[in-house]
N, C-alpha and C positions, 0 to 999 in steps of 0.2 A: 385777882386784879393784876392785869400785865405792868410789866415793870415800866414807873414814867418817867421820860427822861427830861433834863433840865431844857428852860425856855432860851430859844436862841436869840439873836439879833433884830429875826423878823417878825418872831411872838411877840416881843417884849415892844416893838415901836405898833404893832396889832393894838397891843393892851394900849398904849397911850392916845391911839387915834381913836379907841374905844372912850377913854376919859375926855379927849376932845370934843366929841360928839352930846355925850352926856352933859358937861360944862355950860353948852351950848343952850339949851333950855332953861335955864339959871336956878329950878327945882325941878324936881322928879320925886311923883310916889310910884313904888317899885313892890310891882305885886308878888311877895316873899313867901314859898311854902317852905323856907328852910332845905329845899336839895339841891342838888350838884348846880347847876344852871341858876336862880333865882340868886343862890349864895352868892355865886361870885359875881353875877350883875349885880347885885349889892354893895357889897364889898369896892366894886370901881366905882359905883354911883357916890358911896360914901368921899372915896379920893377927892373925886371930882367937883362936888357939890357942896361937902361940909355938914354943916346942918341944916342946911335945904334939900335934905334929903329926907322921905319917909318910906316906913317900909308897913305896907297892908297884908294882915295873913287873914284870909278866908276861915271861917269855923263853922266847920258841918258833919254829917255821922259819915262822909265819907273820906273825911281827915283824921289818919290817929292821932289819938292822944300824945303819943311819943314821940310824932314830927310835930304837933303845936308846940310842945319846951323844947324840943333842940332850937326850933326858929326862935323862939323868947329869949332863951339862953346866949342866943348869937347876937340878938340886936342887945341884949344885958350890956356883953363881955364888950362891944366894940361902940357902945354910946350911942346907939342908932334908935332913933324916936317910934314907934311900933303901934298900930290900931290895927284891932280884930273888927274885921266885920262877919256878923252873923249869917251866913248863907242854907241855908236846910235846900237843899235841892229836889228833895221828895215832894216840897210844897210847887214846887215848877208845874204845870200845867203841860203834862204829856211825858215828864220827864223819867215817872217809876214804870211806864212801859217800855222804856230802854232802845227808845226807835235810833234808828242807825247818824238821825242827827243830835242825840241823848247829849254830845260833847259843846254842840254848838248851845241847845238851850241852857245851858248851866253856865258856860264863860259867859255870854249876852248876858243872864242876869246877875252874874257875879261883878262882870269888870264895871253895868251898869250902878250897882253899888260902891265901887271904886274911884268911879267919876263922881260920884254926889260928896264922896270925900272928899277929893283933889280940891273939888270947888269950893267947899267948905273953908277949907285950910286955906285957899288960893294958891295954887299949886299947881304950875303950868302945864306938866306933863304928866303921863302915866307909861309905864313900861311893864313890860312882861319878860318873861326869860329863856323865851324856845331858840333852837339854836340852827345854826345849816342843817344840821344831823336831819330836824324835824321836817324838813320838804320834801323827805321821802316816804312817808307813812299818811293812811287816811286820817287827818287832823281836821276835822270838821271844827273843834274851836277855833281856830285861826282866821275863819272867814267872819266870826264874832269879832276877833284883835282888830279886825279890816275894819271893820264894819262904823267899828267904835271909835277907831282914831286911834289906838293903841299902838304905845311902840313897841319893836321887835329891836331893840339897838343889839343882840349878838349875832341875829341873823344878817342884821343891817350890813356890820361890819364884816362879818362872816364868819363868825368862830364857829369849829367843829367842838362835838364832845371830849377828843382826844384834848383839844387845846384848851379847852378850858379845866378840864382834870390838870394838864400840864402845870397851866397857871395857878392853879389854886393850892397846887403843892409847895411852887414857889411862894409865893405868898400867906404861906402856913394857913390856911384855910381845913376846920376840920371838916369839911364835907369833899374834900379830893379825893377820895373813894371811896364816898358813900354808892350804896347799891342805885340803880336808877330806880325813881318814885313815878307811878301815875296813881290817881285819886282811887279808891275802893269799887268805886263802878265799874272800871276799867275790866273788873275780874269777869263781869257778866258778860254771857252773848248776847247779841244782840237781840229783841225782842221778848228775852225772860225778865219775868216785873222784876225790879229791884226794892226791896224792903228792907227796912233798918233790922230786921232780925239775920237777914243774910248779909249786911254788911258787918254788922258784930263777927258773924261766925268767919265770912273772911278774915278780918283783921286780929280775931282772936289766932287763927288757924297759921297764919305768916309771922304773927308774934308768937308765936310756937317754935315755929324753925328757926327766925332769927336767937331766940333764948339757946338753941341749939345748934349753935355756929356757922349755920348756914348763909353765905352773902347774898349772893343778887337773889332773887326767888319772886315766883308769884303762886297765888293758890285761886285758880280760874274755877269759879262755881257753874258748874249744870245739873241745874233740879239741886240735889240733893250730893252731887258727886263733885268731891273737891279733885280737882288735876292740877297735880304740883308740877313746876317749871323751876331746875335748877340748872345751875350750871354743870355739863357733862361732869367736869370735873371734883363735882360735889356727889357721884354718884353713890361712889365707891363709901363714902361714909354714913349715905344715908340708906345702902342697903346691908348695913352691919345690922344684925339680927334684933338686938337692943332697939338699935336705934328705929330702925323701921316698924317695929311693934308699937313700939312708945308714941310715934307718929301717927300708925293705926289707932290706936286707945284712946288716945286726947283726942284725936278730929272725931271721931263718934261718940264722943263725949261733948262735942261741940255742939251736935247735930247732922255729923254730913253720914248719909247712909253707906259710901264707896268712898275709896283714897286710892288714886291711880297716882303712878308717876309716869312726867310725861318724856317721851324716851328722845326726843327732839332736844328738847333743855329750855332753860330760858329764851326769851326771847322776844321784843316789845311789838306789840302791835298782833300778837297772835288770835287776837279775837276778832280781826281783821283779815283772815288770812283766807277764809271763804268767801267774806265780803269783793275783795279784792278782787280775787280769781275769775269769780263771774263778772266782773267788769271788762277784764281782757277778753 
């Protein structure tokens, strides 16, 4: 993590036209998977709203177990009122053939469960947490956020990822350098089925690396060949002899027949990156 430096004059009046805005709807439920983004639109929704605020986490095989209690944990520690709703995305119609708009059917029927909430509770608005960052990648859920009426308040306003890590530093927030999070599907190319047994084995196979100190990471599945994505600077440690065995051993212990590292590094949207190409 690059070193973050303190928020200036013009972040800090950002943040409060960010709680203006929020204030403004007089509730907000605020769709929270507990990382970097969702957190601190939480966190200001709280400021701004009070107890008219709620925060909705999604629960399905392709959310670990270990970001559902950090998000529990967080609405615990800061008083914030919290409903899971049940999402299985496997059960989506079209959605474990992993077609290139796999992101859109899943937010449509996720955030459509989030409105049947809002209304329930009577709860004027709904927000979501993608940031400016997000307008540069294929985001086919976003045309879902459209679609649905969902707000975008950090895009709205404009915060980058840098600034919102900024903020969230200041603001003691434990997620200011947490690794960037996308849902377990993400790992797939597009077109290979998705099955809750290969989601286990991703999730198993990143909770592997994180237990061994590894930060930002993903473990992208084809067929049977897990291709790890770290950061270059994480190279050097995970080809210590040890370590790189132990890494070998446990993922074909998981089920993946090959463990490639990917010499590129991390890097979001990479499952994207042929998708993209042939567009240009």
């Amino acid at each position: 993590m690059n070193v973050i430096e303190k928020p200036d004059t013009g972040l800090l009046e950002k943040y409060e036209e960010l709680k203006r805005y929020l204030a403004s709807y007089g509730s907000m439920a605020v769709a929270f998977s507990g990382g970097v983004d969702s957190t601190f639109l939480l966190y200001a929704a709280k400021e701004a709203l009070g107890e008219h605020v709620l925060a909705v986490t999604a629960v399905s095989g392709s959310f670990p177990v270990r970001e559902l209690r950090e998000a529990q944990e967080f609405c615990r520690s800061r008083g914030i009122r919290q409903m899971l709703a049940q999402s299985e995305e496997l059960q989506i119609e079209g959605f474990s053939h992993n077609p290139k708009n796999r992101c859109y059917l899943c937010k449509r029927e996720l955030f459509m469960k989030f409105c049947e909430i809002a209304a329930a509770e009577s709860i004027s608005a709904i927000a979501e947490g993608s940031n400016l960052d997000d307008n540069g990648d294929y985001r086919p859920g976003l045309k879902a956020v459209e679609e649905l009426g969902i707000l975008s308040p950090l895009r709205h306003i404009g915060f980058t990822k840098k600034e919102i890590r900024i903020l969230s530093r200041h603001f003691g927030l434990p997620t200011w350098e947490k690794q960037s999070f996308a849902c377990l599907a993400s790992r797939f190319p597009y077109g290979e089925e998705i099955t809750e047994e290969k989601l286990r084995m991703v999730d198993k196979a990143e909770q592997l690396l994180l237990d061994l100190g590894f930060h930002q990471l993903r473990v992208r599945i084809h067929t049977t060949v897990a291709r790890i994505e770290l950061e270059p600077s994480e190279f050097g440690h995970f080809m210590q002899e040890e370590v790189r065995l132990l890494v070998y051993r446990e993922l074909k212990k998981i089920g993946f027949t090959y463990v490639a590292l990917d010499i590129l590094g991390y890097r979001t949207g990479s499952m994207n990156e042929g998708f993209t190409e042939r567009k240009q």
